[in-house]
LUMGU-245514 format. One line per 8 residues: their letters; for each residue x, y, z of C-alpha. Coordinates in steps of 0.25 Angstrom, whole numbers, plus 2048, in hexadecimal, padded with zeros to 3 digits. Layout:
<sites>
A> X/Y/Z; ...
</sites>
This chain:
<sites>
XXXXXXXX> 924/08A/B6F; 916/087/B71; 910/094/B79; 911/0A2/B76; 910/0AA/B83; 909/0B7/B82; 90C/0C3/B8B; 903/0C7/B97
XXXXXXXX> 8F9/0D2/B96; 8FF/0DD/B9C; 8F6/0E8/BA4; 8FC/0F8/BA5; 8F7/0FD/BB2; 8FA/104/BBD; 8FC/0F9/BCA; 8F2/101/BD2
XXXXXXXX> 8E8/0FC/BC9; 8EA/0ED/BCA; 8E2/0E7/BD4; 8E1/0D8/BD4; 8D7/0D1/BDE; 8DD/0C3/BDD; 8E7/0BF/BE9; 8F4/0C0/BE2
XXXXXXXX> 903/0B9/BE5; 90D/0C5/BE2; 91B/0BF/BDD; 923/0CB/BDC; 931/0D0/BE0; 933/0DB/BEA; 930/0E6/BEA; 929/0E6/BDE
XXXXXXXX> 91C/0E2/BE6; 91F/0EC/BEF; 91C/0F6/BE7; 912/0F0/BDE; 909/0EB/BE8; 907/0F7/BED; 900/0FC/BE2; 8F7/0EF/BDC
XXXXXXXX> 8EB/0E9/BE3; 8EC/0DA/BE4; 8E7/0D1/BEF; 8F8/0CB/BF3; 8F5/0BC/BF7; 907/0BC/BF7; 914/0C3/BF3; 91E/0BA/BF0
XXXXXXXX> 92C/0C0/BED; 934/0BB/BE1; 944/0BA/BE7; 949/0B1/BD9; 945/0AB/BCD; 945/099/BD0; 93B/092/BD2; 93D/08E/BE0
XXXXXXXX> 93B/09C/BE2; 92E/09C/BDC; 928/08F/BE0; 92A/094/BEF; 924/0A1/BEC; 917/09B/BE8; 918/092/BF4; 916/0A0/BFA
XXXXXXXX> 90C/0A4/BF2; 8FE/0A6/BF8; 8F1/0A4/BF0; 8ED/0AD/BE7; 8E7/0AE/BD9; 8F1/0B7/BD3; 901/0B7/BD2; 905/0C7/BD1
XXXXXXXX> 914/0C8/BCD; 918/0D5/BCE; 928/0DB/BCC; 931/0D5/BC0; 937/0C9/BBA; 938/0C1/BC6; 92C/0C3/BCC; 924/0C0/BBF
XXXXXXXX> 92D/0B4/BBB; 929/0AF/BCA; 91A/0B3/BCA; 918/0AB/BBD; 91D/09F/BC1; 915/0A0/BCF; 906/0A4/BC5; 90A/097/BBD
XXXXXXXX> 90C/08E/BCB; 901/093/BD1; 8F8/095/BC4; 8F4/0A4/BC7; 8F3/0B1/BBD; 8FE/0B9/BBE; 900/0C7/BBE; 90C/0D1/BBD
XXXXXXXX> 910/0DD/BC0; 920/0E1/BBD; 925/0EC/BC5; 92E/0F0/BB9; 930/0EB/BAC; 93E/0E4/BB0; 93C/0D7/BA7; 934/0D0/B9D
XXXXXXXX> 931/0C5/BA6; 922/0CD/BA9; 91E/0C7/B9A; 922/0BA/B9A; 91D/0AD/B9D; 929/0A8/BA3; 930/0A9/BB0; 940/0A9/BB1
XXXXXXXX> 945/0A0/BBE; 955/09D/BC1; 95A/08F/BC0; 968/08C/BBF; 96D/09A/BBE; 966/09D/BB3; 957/0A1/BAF; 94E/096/BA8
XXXXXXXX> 940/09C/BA5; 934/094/BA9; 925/095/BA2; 91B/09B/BAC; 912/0A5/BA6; 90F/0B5/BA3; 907/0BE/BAE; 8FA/0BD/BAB
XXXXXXXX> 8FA/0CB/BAB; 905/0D7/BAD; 902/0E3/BB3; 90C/0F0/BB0; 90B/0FD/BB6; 916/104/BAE; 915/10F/BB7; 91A/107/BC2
XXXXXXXX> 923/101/BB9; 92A/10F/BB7; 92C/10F/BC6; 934/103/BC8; 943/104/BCB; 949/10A/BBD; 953/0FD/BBC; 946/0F3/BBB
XXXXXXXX> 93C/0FC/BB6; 93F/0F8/BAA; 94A/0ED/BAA; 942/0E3/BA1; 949/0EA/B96; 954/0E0/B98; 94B/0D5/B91; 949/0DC/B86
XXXXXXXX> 959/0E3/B82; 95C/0D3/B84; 954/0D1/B77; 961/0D8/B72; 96C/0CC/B77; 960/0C3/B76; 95E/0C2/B67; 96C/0C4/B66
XXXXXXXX> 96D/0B7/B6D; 960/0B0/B65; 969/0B4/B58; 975/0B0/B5C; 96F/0A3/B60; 969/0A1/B53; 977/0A4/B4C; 97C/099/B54
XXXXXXXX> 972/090/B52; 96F/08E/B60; 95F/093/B61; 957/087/B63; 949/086/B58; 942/08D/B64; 94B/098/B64; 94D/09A/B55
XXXXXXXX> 954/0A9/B52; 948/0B3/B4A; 94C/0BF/B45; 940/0C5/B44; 93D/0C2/B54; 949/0C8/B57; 945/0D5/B4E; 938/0D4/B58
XXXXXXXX> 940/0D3/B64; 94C/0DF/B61; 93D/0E9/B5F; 93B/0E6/B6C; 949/0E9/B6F; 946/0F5/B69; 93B/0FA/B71; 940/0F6/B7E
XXXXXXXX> 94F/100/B7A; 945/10A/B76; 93C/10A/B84; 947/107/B8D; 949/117/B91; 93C/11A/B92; 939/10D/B99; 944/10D/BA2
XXXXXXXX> 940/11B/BA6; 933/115/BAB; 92B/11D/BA0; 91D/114/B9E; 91F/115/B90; 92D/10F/B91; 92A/105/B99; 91E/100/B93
XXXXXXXX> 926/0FD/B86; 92E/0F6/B8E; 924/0F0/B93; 920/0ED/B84; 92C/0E9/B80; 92C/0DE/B8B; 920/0D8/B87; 923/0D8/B79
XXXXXXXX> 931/0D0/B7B; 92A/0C6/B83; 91F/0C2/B7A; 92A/0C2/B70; 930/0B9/B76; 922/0B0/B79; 921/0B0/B6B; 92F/0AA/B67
XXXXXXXX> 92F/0A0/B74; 93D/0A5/B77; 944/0B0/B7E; 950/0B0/B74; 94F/0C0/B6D; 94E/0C5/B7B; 956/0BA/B87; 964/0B7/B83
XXXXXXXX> 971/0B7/B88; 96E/0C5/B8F; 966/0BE/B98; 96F/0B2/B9B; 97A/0BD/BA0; 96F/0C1/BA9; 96C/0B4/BAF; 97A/0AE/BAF
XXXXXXXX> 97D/0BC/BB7; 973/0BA/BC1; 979/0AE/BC7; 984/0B8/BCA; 97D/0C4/BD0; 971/0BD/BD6; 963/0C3/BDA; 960/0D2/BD9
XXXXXXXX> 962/0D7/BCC; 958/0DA/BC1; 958/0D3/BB5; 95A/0DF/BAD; 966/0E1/BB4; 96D/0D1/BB0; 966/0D3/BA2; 96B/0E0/B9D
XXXXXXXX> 97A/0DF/BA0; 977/0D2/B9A; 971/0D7/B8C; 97D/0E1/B8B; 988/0D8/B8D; 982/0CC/B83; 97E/0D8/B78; 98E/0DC/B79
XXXXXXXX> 991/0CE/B77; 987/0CE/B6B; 98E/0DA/B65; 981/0E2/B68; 982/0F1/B6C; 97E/0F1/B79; 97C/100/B7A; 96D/102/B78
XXXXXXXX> 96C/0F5/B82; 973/0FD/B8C; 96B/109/B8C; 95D/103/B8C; 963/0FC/B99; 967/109/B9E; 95A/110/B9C; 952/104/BA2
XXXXXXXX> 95C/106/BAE; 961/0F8/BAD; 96D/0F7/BB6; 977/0F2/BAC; 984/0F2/BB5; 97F/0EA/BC1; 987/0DE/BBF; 996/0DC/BC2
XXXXXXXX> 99F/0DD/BB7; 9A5/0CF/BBB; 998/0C9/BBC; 995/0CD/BAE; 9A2/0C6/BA9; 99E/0B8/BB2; 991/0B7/BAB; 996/0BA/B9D
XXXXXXXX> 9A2/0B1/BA0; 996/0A7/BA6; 98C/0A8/B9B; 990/0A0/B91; 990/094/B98; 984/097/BA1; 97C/09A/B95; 980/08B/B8E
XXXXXXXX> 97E/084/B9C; 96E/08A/B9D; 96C/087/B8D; 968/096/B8A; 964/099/B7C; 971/09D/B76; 976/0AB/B76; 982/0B2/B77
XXXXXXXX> 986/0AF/B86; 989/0A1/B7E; 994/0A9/B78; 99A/0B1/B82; 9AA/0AF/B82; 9B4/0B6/B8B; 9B9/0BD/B81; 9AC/0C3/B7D
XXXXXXXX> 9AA/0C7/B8E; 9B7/0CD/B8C; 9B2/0D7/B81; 9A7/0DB/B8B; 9A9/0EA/B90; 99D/0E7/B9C; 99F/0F6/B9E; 99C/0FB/B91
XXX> 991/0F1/B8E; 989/0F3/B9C; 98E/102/B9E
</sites>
């Protein structure tokens, strides 16, 4: 690793106060604009919708794209994700403003595209700056306002996984286990359980632990040059389910039935898992039971045939599916 990527200076405001008198390209995802252009003052050169995550998809929305001196990105993961890659082609700033605090993607400096039925994560950059009204925030729909505490319960399955992996000996020298990063990573753990009723309440303070919490698991994992105490195996389930079930659902909603199935094939108790869901309104049984049992039946193969870092979807036999109770587990 020869860069350490640094967090984007974050600006707590309300949006009628941003006013912005460069033309700007929105990339957003509807009907978050909607609702937040309503409120901002921007000069709007284009809108350009975000339907999927490739870079086809992409490279033709910026053939859309009309001149302008600023990229807005304004919604969730896969507007941001798309809005970075368009500031990078095009060389402009970037700005963002997430319309709930639904994933961890606002932080980072990479954008997540789909290839082969899987996600492969591509460099691209930060926003240059992020703008977060947590009061607008709090009024988002309750099952995304705040979601994004999936990618931080997974630091549960995910080191896990890194330990496993290291027991095994299948971490590779970039990816060697440290106990005292994964101390770090279960803290923030800890904060993230601790905020998820007030949060998923949309109380401000709640939501701007959350927010916290976030941030500090991204720059944690800036500073390791992995994503191993917090991406594992709960996050292959998700994307090996999404083959199945296609476009349309959050990614709180492949995630989290994720994390509970691979912490019961961990030997974790998932109780305290479950109830942080619950009180972030994470919808936890939105998946078909037989869907569930595909993917985990799947999983071990898929998880060989993209080379994903080693987890315990490596070890997943029908013996051990057998032993699942789904209902118990996603209740």
């Amino acid at each position: 690793m020869d860069k350490i990527w640094s967090l984007p200076p974050v600006s707590l405001l309300s949006l009628t106060e941003v006013e912005d008198r460069r033309p700007a390209t929105v990339v957003t995802t509807p009907p978050a604009f909607e609702l937040v252009g309503k409120k901002i003052q921007i000069p709007v050169t284009s809108v350009l919708e975000v339907r999927e995550a490739t870079r086809q998809h992409w490279d033709a929305l910026l053939a859309l794209s009309q001149p302008s001196e600023v990229i807005y990105a304004v919604g969730g993961g896969l507007a941001f994700d798309a809005a970075k890659y368009l500031a990078v082609k095009q060389g402009l700033p970037l700005v963002g403003i997430p319309t709930a605090l639904s994933v961890d993607a606002i932080f980072a400096w990479s954008s997540a595209i789909r290839e082969e039925g899987c996600v492969r994560y591509i460099e691209t950059k930060t926003a240059d700056l992020l703008i977060v009204d947590l009061e607008f925030i709090a009024s988002a729909p309750p099952h995304l306002r705040a979601a994004g505490i999936c990618d931080l319960l997974s630091i549960a399955t995910g080191c896990s996984d890194w330990r496993l992996a290291d027991l095994r000996g299948q971490n590779p020298p970039s990816m060697t286990y440290h106990a005292a990063i994964e101390k770090i990573a279960h803290s923030i753990l800890e904060a993230t359980i601790d905020c998820a009723p007030s949060a998923g309440k949309g109380d401000p303070q709640g939501l701007k632990q959350l927010l916290d919490c976030l941030a500090l698991e991204t720059q944690l994992l800036n500073q390791i040059g992995h994503a191993r105490p917090e991406e594992g195996s709960e996050h292959y389930f998700a994307y090996l389910a999404e083959n199945y079930v296609g476009k349309g659902r959050s990614h709180a909603e492949l995630v989290c039935p994720g994390i509970l199935l691979m912490a019961a094939l961990q030997g974790q108790d998932v109780a305290i898992l479950r109830q942080a869901m619950r009180q972030c309104h994470v919808p936890l049984n939105s998946l078909d039971p037989n869907v569930i049992q595909v993917v985990l039946r799947e999983l071990p193969e898929y998880v060989r045939r993209h080379a994903l870092p080693y987890g315990i979807a490596h070890e997943i036999t029908e013996e051990k599916i057998k032993q699942l109770d789904l209902a118990q587990i996603l209740g």
